[in-house]
C-alpha positions as semicolon CSV with decimal commas, in nm:
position;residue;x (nm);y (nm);z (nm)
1;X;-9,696;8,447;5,616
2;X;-9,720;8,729;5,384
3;X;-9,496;8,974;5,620
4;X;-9,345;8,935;5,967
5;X;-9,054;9,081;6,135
6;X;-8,828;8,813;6,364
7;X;-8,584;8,920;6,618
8;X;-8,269;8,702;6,697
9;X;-7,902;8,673;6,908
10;X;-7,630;8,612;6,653
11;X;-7,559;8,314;6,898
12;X;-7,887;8,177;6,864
13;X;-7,932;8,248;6,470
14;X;-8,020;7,933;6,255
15;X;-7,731;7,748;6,144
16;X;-7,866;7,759;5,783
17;X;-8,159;8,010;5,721
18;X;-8,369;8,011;5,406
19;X;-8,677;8,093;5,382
20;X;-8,969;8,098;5,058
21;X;-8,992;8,479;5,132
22;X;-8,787;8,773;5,049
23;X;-8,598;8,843;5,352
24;X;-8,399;9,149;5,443
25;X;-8,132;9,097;5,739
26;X;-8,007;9,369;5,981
27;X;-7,706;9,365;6,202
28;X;-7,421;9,532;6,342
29;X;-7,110;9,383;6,400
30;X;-6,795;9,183;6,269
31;X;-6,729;8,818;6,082
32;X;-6,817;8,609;5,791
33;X;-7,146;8,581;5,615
34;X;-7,195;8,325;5,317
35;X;-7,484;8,286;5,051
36;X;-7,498;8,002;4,855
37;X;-7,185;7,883;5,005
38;X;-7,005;8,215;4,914
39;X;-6,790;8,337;5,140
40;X;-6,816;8,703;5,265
41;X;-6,625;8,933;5,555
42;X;-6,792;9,208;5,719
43;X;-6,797;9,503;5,966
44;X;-6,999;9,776;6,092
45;X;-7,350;9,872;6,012
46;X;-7,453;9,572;5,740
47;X;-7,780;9,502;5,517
48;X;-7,885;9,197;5,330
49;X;-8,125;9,138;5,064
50;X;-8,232;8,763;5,018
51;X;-8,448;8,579;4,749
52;X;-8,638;8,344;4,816
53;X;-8,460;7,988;4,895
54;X;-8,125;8,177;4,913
55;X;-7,893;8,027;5,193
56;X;-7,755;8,203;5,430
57;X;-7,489;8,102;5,731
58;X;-7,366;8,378;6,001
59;X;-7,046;8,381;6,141
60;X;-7,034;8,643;6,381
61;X;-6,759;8,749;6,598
62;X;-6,949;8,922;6,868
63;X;-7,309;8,849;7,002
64;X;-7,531;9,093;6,874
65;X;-7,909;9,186;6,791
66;X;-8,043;9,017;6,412
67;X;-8,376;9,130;6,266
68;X;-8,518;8,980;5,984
69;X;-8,776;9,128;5,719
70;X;-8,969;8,873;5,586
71;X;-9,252;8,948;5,342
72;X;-9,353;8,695;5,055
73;X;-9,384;8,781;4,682
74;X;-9,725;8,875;4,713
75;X;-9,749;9,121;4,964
76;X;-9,432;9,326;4,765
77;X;-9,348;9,266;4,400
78;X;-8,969;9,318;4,342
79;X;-9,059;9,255;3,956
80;X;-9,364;9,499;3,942
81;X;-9,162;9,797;4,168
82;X;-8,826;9,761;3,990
83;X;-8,788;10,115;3,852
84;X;-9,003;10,250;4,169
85;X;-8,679;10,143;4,397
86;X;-8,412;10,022;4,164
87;X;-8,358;9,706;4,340
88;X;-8,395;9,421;4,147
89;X;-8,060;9,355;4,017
90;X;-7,909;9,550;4,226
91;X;-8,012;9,408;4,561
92;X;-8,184;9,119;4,453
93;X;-8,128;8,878;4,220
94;X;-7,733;8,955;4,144
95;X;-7,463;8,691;4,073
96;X;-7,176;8,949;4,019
97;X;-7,230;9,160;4,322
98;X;-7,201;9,090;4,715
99;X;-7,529;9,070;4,863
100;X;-7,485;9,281;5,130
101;X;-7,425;9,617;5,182
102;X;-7,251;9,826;5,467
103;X;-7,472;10,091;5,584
104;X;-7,385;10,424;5,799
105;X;-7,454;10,418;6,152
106;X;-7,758;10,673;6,067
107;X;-7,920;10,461;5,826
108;X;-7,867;10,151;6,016
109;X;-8,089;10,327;6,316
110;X;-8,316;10,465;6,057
111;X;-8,425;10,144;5,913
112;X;-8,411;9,979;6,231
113;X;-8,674;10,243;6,299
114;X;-8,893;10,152;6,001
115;X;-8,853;9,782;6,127
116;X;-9,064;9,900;6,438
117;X;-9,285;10,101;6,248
118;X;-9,355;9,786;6,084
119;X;-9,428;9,577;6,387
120;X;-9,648;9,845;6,466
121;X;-9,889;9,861;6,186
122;X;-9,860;9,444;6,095
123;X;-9,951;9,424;6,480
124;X;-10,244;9,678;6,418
125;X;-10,393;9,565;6,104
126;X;-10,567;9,871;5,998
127;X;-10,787;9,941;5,677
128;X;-10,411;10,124;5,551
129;X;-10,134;9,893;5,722
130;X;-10,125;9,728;5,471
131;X;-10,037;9,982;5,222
132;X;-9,844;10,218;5,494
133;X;-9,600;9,917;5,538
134;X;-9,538;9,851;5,181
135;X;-9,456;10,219;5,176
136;X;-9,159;10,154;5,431
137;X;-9,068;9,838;5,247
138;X;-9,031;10,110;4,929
139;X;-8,843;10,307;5,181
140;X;-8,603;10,030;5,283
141;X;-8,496;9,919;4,938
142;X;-8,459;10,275;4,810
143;X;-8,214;10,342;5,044
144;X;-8,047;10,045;5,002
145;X;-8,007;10,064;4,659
146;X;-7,852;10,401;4,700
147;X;-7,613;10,288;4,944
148;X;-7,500;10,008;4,723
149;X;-7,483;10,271;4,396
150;X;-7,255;10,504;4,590
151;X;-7,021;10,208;4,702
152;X;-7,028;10,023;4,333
153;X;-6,968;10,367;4,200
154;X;-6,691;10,427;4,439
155;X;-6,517;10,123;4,388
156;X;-6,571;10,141;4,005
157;X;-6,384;10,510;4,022
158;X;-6,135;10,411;4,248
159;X;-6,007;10,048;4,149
160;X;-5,831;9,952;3,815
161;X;-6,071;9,890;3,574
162;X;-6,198;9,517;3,598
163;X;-6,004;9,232;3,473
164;X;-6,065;9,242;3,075
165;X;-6,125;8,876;3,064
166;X;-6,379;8,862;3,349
167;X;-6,565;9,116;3,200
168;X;-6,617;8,920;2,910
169;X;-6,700;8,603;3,049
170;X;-6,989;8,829;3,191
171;X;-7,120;8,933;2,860
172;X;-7,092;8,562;2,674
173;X;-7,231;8,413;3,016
174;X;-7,495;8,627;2,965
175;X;-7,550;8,562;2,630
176;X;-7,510;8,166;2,590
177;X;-7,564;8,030;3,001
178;X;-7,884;7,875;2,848
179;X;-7,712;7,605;2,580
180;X;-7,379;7,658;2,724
181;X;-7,314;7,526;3,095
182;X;-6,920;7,379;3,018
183;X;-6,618;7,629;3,150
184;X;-6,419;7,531;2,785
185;X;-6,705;7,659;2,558
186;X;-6,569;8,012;2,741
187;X;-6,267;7,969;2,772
188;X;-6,184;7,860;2,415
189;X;-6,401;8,139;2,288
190;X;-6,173;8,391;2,456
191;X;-5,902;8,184;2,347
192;X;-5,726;8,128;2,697
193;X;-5,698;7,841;2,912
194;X;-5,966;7,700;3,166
195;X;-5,718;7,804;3,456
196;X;-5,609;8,135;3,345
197;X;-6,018;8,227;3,300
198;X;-6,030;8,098;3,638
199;X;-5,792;8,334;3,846
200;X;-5,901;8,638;3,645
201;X;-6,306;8,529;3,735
202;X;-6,249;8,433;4,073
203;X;-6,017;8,753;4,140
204;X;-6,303;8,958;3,985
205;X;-6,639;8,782;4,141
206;X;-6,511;8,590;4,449
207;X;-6,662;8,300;4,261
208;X;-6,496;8,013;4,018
209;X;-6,682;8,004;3,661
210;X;-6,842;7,677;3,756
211;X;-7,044;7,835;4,007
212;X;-7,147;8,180;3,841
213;X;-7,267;7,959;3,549
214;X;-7,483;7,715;3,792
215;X;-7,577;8,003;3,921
216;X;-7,715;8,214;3,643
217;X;-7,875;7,888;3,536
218;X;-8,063;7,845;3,883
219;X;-8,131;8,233;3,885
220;X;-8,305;8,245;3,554
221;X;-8,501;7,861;3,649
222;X;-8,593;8,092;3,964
223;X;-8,744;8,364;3,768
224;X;-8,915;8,156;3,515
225;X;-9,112;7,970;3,756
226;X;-9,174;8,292;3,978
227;X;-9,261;8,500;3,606
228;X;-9,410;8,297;3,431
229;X;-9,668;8,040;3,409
230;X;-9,433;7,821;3,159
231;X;-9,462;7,430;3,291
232;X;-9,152;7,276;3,447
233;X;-9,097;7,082;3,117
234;X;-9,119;7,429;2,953
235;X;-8,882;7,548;3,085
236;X;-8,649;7,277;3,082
237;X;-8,642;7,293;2,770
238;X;-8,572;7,670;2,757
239;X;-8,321;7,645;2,977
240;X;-8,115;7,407;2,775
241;X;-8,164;7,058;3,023
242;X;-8,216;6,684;2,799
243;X;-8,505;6,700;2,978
244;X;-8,760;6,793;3,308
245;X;-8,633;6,527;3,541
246;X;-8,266;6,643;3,497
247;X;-8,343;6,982;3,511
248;X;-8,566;6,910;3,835
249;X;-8,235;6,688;3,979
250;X;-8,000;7,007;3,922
251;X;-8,265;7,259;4,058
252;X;-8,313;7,077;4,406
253;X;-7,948;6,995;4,419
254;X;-7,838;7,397;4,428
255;X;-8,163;7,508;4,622
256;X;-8,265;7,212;4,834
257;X;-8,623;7,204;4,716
258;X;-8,784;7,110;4,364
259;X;-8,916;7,356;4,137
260;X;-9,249;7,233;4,180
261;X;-9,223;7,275;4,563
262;X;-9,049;7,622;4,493
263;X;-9,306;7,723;4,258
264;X;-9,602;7,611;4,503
265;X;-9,415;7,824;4,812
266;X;-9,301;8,123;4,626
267;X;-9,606;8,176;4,432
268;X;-9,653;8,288;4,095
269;X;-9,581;8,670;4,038
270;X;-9,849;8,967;3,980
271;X;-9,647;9,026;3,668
272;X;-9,720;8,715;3,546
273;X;-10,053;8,744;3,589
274;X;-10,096;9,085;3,471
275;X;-9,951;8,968;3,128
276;X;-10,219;8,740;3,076
């Protein structure tokens, strides 16, 4: 399936959904939505941008309509389009920020419109579907990613500045997740203790260090086996694991497939192949 669009009932909405694709969700209403086991509220007009093998569970307060974008890695590069809809990061592929994003009631409509327009032309299959849809897919994420600036910039203007250790967890997460996977290696480098580094990340990220580490680990395993052509032991290695089997136990545990399977269903990127 390189794109489809799927209508459902919040009632009747899989229990867990994850999919091999990139997926983005629409839907209106109130409750609690958690990826990867992360926990958020919502309201309103909502949008949700999903990488592949993310895990989704709806908690919905009201039955209401769900569509779901699907389209696979193939069909729409997130890597290759990145400054073309400045998404990736930002929608996709973020451990710091909520996934979703609350929309206005006009945008909601509008992209529920494109949604259609995409049945229309995947129904079709014209000589230019193909490219007229990945011109709404452009569409989709752009204005996404501007509804999700103005709210980060909003909150960033109007909030106390963030928490001063939380910030720099961030930066040495960033910086040493590969060799580094044990809270104390972070917490003794800012010189505070394993709890207090815990109430000032979790007040910050709505996530414990423990789990923004796994999952900037599983993140960057995601993007070298999407990215790159780099074997499994490869990147095991890179990544910091004793070895492939290890690394291949920890990958299925957080995603719920292997990295060969995930490799084989996601695909390997244009990008990668363009660099060869």
């Amino acid at each position: 399936m390189k794109i489809k669009i799927y209508s459902y009932r919040t009632s009747g909405f899989p229990s867990e959904f994850t999919t091999e694709n990139y997926s983005v969700v629409l839907w209106k209403g109130s409750g609690i939505f958690s990826v990867d086991d992360i926990n958020y509220s919502y309201s309103g007009y909502n949008i949700l941008f999903l990488s592949p093998y993310q895990k989704l569970k709806l908690a919905s307060e009201s039955d209401e309509n769900i569509d779901v974008l699907f389209f696979h890695g193939d069909y729409y590069c997130i890597e290759y389009h990145k400054e073309e809809v400045a998404c990736n990061g930002l929608l996709f592929n973020n451990i710091y920020l909520n996934p979703g994003v609350e929309l206005s009631e006009e945008n909601y409509n509008y992209i529920l419109e494109l949604f259609s327009h995409i049945k229309k032309e995947e129904s079709e299959k014209h000589q230019f579907s193909e490219s007229i849809i990945k011109t709404y897919i452009q569409l989709i994420l752009a204005i996404g990613s501007k509804q999700k600036t103005s709210i980060e910039n909003r909150v960033f203007s109007h909030d106390k500045l963030p928490n001063k250790n939380a910030a720099e967890f961030q930066k040495l997460l960033e910086t040493h997740f590969k060799n580094e996977k044990e809270l104390s290696f972070y917490s003794d480098k800012l010189s505070i203790t394993n709890n207090t580094l815990s109430k000032a990340v979790k007040k910050e990220f709505a996530k414990t260090p423990t789990q923004l580490i796994n999952e900037r680990i599983i993140l960057e395993s995601k993007k070298l086996l999407h990215l790159t052509y780099r074997s499994i032991k490869e990147i095991a290695s890179e990544l910091g694991f004793a070895d492939e089997f290890y690394f291949s136990r920890y990958f299925k545990k957080s995603v719920g497939c292997s990295p060969k399977k995930y490799r084989e269903q996601v695909g390997i990127s244009v990008v990668a192949k363009m660099s060869m």
